[in-house]
C-alpha positions as CSV (number, residue, x, y, z in Angstrom):
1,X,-41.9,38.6,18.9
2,X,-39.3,36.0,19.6
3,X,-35.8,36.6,18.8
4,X,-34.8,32.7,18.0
5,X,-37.1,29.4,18.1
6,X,-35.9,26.2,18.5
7,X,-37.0,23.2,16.0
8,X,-37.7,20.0,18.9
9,X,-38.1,17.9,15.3
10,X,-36.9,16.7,12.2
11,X,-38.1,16.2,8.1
12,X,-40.3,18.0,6.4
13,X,-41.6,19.5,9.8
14,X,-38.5,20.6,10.8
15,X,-38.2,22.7,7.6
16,X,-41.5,24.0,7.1
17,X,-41.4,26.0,10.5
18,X,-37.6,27.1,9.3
19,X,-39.8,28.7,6.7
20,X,-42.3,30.3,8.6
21,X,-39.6,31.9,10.9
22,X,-37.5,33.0,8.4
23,X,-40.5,34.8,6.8
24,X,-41.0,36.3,10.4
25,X,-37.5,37.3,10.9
26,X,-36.7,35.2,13.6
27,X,-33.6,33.0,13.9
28,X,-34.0,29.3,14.2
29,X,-32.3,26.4,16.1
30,X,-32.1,23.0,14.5
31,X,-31.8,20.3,16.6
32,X,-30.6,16.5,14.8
33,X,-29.3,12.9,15.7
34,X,-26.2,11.8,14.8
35,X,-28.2,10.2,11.4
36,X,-29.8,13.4,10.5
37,X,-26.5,15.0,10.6
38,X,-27.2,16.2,6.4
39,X,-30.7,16.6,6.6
40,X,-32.1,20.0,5.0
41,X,-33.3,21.1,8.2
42,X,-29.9,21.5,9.5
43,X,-28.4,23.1,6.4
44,X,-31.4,25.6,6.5
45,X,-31.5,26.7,10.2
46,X,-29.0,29.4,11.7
47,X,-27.1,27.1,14.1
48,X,-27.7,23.4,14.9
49,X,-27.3,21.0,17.8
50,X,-26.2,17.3,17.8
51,X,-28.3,16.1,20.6
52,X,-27.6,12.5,20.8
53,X,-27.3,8.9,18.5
54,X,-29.9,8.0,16.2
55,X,-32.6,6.7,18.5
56,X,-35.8,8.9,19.5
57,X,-35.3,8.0,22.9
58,X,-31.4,9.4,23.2
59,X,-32.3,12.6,20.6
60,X,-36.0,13.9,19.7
61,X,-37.6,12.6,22.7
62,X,-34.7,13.4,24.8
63,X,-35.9,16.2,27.0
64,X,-32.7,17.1,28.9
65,X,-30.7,17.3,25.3
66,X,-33.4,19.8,23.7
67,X,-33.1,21.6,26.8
68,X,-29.4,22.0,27.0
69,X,-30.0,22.5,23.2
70,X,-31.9,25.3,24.3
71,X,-29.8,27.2,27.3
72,X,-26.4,27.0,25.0
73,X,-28.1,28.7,22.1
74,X,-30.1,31.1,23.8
75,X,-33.4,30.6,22.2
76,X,-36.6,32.1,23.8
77,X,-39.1,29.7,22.2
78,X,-39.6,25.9,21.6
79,X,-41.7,25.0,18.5
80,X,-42.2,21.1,18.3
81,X,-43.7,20.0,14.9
82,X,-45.9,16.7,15.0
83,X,-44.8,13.7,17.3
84,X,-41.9,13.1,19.3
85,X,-42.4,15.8,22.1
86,X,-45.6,17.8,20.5
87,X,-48.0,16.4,22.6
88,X,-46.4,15.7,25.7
89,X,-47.2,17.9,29.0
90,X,-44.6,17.1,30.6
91,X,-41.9,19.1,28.2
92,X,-44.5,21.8,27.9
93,X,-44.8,22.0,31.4
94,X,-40.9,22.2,31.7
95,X,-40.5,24.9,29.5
96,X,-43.0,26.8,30.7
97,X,-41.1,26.7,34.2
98,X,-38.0,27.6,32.8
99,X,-39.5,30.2,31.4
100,X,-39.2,29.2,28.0
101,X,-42.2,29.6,25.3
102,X,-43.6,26.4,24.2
103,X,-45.0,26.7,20.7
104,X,-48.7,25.1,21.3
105,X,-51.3,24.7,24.1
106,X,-50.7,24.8,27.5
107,X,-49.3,21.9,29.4
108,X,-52.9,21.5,31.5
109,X,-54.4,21.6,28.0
110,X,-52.3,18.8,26.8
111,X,-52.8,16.4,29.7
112,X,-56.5,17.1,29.4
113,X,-57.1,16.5,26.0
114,X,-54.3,13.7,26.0
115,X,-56.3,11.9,28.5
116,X,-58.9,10.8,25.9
117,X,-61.6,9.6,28.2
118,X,-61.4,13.0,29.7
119,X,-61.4,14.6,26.2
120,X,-65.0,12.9,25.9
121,X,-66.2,14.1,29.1
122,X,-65.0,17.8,28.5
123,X,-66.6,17.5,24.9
124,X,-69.8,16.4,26.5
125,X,-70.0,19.3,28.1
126,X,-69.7,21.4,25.7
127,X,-72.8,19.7,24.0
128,X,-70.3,17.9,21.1
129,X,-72.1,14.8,20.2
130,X,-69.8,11.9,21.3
131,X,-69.6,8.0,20.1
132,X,-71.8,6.3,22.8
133,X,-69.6,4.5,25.2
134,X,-67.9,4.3,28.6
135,X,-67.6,7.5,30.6
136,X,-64.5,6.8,31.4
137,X,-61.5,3.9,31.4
138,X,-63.4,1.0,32.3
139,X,-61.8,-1.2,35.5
140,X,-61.4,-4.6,33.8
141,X,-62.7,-6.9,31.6
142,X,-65.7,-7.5,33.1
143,X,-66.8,-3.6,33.9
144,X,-65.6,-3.8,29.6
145,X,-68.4,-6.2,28.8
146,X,-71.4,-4.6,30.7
147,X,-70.2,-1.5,28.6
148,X,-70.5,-3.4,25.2
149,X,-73.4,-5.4,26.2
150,X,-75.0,-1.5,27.0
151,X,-74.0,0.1,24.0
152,X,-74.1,-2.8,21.3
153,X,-71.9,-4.7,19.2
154,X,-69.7,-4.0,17.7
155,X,-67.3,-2.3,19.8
156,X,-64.3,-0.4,19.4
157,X,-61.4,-0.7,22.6
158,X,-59.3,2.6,22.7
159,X,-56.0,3.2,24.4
160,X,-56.6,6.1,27.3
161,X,-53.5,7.7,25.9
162,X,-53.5,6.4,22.8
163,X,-52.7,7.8,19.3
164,X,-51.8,6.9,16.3
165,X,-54.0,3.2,15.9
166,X,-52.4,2.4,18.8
167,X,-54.3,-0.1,21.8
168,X,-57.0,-0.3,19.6
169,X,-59.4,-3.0,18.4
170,X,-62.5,-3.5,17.1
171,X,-64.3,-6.5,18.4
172,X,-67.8,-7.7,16.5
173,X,-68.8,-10.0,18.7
174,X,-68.8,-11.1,22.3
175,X,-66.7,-13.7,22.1
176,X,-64.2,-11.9,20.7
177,X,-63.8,-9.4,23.3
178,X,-61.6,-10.9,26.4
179,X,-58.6,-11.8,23.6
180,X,-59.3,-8.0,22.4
181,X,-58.8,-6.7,25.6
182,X,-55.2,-8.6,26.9
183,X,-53.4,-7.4,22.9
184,X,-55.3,-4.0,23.1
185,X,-54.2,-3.2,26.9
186,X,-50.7,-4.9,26.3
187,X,-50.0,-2.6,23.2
188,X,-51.2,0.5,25.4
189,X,-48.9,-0.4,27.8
190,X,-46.2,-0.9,25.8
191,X,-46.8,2.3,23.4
192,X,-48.0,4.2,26.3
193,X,-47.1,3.1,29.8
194,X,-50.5,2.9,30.8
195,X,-52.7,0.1,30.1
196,X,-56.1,1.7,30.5
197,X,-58.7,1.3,28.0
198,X,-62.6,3.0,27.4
199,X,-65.1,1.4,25.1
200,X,-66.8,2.8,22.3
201,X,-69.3,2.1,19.9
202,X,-68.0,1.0,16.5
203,X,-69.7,2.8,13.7
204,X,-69.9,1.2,10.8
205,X,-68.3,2.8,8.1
206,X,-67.9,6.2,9.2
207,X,-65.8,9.4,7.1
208,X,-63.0,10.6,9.3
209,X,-63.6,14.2,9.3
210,X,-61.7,16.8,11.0
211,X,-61.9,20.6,12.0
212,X,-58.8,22.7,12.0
213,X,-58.9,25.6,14.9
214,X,-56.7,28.3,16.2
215,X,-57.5,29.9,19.3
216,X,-55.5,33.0,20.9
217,X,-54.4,33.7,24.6
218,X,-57.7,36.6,24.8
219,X,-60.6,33.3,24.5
220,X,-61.0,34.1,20.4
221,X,-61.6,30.5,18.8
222,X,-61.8,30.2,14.8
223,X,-62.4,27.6,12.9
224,X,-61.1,27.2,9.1
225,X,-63.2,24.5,8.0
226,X,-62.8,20.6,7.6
227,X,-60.1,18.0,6.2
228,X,-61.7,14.8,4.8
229,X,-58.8,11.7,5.9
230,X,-60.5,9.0,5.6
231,X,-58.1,7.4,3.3
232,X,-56.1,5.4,6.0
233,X,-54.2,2.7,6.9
234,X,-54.2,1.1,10.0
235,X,-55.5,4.3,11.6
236,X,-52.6,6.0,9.7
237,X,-53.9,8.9,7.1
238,X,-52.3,8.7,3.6
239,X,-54.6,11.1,1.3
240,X,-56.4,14.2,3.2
241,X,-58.4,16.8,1.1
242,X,-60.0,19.8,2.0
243,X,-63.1,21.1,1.6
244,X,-64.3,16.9,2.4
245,X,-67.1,15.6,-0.6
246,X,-69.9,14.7,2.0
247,X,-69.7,17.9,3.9
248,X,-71.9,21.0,2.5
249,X,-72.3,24.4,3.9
250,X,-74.7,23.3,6.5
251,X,-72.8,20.7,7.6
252,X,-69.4,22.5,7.8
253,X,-71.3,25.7,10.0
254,X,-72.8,22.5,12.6
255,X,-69.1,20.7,12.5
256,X,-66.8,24.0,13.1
257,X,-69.3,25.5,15.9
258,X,-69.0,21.8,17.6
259,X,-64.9,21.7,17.6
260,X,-65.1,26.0,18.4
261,X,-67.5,25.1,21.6
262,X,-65.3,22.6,22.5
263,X,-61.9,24.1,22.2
264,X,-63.5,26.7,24.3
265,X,-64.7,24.7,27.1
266,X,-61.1,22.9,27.3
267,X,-59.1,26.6,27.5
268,X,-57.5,25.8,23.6
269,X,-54.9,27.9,22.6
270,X,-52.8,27.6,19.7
271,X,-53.7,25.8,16.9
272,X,-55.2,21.9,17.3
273,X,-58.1,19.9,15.1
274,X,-60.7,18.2,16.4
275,X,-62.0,15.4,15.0
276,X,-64.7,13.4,14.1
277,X,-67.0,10.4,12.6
278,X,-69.5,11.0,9.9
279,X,-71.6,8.2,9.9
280,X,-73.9,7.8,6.7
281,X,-77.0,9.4,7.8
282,X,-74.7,12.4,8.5
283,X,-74.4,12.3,12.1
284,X,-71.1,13.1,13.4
285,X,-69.4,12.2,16.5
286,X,-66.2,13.6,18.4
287,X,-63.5,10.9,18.8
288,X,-60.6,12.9,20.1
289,X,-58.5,16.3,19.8
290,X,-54.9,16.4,18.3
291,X,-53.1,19.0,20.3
292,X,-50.4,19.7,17.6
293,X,-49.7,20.9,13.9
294,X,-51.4,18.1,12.0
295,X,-49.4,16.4,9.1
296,X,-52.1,17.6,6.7
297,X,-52.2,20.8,7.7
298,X,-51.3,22.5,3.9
299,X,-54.4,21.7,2.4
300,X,-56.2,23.7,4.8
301,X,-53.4,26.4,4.3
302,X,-54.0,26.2,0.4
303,X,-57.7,26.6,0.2
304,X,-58.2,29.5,3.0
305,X,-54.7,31.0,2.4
306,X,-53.9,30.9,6.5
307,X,-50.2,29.9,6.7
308,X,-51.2,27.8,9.9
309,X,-47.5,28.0,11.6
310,X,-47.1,31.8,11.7
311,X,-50.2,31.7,13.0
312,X,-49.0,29.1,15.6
313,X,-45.9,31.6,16.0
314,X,-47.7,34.6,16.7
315,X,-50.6,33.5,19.0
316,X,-47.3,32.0,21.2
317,X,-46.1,35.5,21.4
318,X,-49.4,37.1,22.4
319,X,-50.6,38.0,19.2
320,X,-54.6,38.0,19.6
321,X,-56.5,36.5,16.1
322,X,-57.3,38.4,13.5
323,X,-60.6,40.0,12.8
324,X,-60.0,38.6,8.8
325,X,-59.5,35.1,10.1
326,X,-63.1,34.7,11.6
327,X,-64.3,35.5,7.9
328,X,-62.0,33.0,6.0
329,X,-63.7,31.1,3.6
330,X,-62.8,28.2,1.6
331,X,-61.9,28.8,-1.9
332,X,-61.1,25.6,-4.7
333,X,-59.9,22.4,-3.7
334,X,-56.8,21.0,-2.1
335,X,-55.4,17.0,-1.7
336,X,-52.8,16.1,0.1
337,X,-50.8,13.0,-0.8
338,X,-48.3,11.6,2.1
339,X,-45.3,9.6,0.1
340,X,-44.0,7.3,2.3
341,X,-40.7,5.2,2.1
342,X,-42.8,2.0,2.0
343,X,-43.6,-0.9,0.1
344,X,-47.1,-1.3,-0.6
345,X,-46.2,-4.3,-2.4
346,X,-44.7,-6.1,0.7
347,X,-47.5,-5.4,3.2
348,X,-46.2,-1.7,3.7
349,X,-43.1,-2.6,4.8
350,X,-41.1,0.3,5.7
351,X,-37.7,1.1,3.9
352,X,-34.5,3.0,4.7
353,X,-31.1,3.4,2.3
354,X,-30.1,6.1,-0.4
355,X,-32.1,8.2,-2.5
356,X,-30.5,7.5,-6.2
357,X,-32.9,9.6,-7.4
358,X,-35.0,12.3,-6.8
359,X,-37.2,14.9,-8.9
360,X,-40.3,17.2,-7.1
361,X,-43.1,17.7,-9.2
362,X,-44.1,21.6,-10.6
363,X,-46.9,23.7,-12.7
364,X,-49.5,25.2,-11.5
365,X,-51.1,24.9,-8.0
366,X,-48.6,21.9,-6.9
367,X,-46.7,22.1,-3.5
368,X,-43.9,19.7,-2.4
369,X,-43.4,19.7,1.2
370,X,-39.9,17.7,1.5
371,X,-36.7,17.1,3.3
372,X,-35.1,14.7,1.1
373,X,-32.9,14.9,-2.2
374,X,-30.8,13.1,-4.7
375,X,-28.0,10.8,-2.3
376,X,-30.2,11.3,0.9
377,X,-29.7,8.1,3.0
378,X,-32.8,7.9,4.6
379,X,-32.7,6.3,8.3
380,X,-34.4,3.6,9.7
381,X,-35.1,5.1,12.8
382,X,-38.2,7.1,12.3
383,X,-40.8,7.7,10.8
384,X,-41.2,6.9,6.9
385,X,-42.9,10.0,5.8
386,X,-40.4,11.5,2.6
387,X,-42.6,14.3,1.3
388,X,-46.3,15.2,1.4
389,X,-47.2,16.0,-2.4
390,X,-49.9,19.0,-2.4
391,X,-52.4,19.8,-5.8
392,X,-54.7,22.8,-5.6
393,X,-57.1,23.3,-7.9
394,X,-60.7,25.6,-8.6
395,X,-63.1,22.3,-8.4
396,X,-62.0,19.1,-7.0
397,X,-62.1,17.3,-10.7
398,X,-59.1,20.3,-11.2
399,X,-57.2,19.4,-8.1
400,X,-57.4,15.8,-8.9
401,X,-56.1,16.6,-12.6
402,X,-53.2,18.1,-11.2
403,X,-52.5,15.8,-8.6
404,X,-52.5,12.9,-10.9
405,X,-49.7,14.7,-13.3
406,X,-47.8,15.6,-10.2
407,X,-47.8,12.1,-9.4
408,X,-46.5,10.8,-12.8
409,X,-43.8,13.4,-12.5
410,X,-42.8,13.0,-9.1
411,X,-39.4,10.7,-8.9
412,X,-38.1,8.8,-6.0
413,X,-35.6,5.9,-6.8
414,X,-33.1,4.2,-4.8
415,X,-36.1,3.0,-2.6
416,X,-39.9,1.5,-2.1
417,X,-42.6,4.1,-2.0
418,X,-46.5,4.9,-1.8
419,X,-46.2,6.2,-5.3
420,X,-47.7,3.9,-7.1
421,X,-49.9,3.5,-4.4
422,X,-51.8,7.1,-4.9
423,X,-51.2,6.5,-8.7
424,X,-53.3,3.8,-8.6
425,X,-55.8,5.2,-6.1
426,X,-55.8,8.6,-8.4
427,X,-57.4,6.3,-11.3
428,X,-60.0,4.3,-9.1
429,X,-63.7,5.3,-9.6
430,X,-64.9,5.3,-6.6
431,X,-62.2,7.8,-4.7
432,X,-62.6,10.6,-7.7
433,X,-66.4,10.3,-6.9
434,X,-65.6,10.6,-3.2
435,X,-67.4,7.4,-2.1
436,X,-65.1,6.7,0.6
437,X,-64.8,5.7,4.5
438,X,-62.2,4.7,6.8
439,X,-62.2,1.2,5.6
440,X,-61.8,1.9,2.1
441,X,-57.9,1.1,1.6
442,X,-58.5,-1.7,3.5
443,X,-60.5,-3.4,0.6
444,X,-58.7,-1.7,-2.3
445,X,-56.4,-3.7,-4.6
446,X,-53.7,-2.1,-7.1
447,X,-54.9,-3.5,-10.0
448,X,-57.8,-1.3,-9.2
């Protein structure tokens, strides 16, 4: 087991894997920017390291500082949370030559399954049923319209190395498709540094469902069943639940032996969803693999009881799965609420300045997953996630009970927030039914 990990992150991220080591018995390294300085992270970790000014560029994505970071403090293992340097093979592939244990998949895996046209291929392999589409990046505009004109309006352009809603755009018709192409290969290469793009088939108001899976160093893959996130906006998840409404016990057996086959073909180790479109005839397609702790990753923790970062911890250090994992089952329900430090009134407009305010939400079956606190001045540098508000409960009707009272309790002031967002969207018909697809924020309106 390792001695001391390092935290390559910040926020809530930063703090839940201080958790998980501290419950393990190993020391932890928190790594901050000049601006995160008072964060919780820091105050709960056994040493800390300025490494650099505010920006991402000079701190969490600063290789060389996490590095140094690394050789003053002695640590033995790198964990890096979601974004910033989770995904990147480049850093995994440094520490791995220096001998140092990154906290994920392997740096081959990573450029693999970053490489999302070469995701598709390796999923095809496996026999995972994939959005119809280009085999790979297509060459240009023109090679991009015999694509569409072979697969069918409407489209969907994708980023090769894209993430996040990124390079993408949906184009209905063909006219619409050359202006598409420059702002979705332009944002690519300006989010990305490569402009390539693949073409897809856009289905038509599809579920966004995804698989969580941990796989250990010996070839053991497990699957603990599926997240349901199709409450987005802008490709950016703000509710997640787990078990998903539309998926039954068939359904969940056909959609975890899909992302287990395909984690398998790729070499997966550590933990890492894969993820899908339901269409509504129940058809589902893969659409990529995040390689990485997902964001949402408690309500799968609260309704199989896994605590996914140990588990990230110990595979790492050569711990081979479980026999009790492969028979997890799913027990109540669990929705996740992201609060973010936006206005939903102003078009979502992000916000940064003091916490006045602050009170986390209790009783039963509630989790708060937080970094922030009365006279916090949050940044303006990254990203606006303040706290990911949790409800368990037996049945979903329960867990949506509780969340809604957690949500009237929950108190943020001294800035704009999704709160009254999810309040809103806790009251609307249609979401407690679980009518939903990707498009539904898209349409919905407050006063709903």
């Amino acid at each position: 087991m390792f001695e001391k990990v390092l935290v390559a992150n910040r926020g809530e991220i930063a703090l839940r894997i201080i958790r998980a080591c501290k419950e393990l018995g190993i020391k932890t390294v928190a790594v901050h920017s000049e601006a995160d300085a008072n964060s919780l992270h820091v105050r709960f970790a056994d040493e800390d390291v300025c490494i650099g000014p505010p920006p991402p560029s000079a701190s969490y994505n600063n290789i060389s500082a996490i590095l140094s970071a690394v050789e003053v403090t002695n640590a033995d293992a790198v964990h890096p949370g979601y974004g910033f340097l989770a995904e990147n093979p480049l850093f995994a592939e440094i520490c791995e030559a220096c001998g140092i244990t990154f906290i994920g998949p392997p740096s081959h895996v990573l450029s693999r399954m970053g490489d999302k046209a070469e995701a598709r291929r390796t999923m095809e392999r496996a026999g995972v049923p994939v959005v119809p589409g280009s085999r790979g990046p297509v060459e240009d505009l023109d090679e991009a319209k015999e694509v569409a004109e072979e697969v069918g309006y409407p489209i969907m352009l994708k980023a090769v190395w894209g993430g996040g809603g990124r390079g993408m755009r949906v184009v209905q018709e063909p006219e619409e498709l050359e202006k598409a192409w420059h702002v979705a290969s332009s944002e690519a290469q300006a989010s990305f540094s490569n402009p390539a793009l693949y073409v897809e088939r856009y289905i038509e108001k599809p579920r966004h469902i995804e698989v969580q899976i941990l796989a250990d160093r010996y070839g053991k893959v497990v699957h603990l069943g599926e997240r349901e996130c199709s409450i987005q906006r802008r490709h950016q998840k703000l509710i997640e639940e787990s078990p998903s409404p539309a998926v039954d016990p068939e359904l969940r057996e056909r959609l975890g032996e899909a992302a287990v086959r395909g984690a398998k073909e790729v070499g997966y180790r550590n933990a890492g969803t894969v993820e899908f479109l339901l269409d509504e005839d129940g058809n589902f397609y893969f659409i990529e693999m995040n390689t990485r702790i997902q964001v949402e990753h408690p309500v799968t923790e609260m309704v199989t009881g896994v605590d996914i970062v140990k588990a990230q911890i110990l595979i790492a250090a050569g711990e081979p799965l479980t026999e009790e994992l492969a028979g997890v089952s799913i027990s109540g329900h669990a929705i996740e609420c992201r609060i973010n430090a936006e206005d939903p009134e102003k078009d979502f407009m992000p916000s940064s300045g003091m916490v006045t305010g602050f009170h986390a939400p209790g009783g039963p079956g509630i989790r708060v997953d937080t970094h922030i606190y009365a006279s916090y001045k949050i940044p303006p540098y990254y990203d606006s996630l303040l706290a990911k508000l949790i409800a368990w409960g037996h049945t979903r009707e329960e867990a949506l009970s509780r969340m809604e009272r957690a949500l009237d309790e929950f108190v943020i002031e001294g800035v704009p927030t999704t709160l009254p967002l999810h309040r809103a969207l806790l009251r609307d018909h249609r979401f407690r039914e679980g009518d939903v697809d990707v498009d539904f924020l898209e349409n919905f309106k407050m006063e709903g």
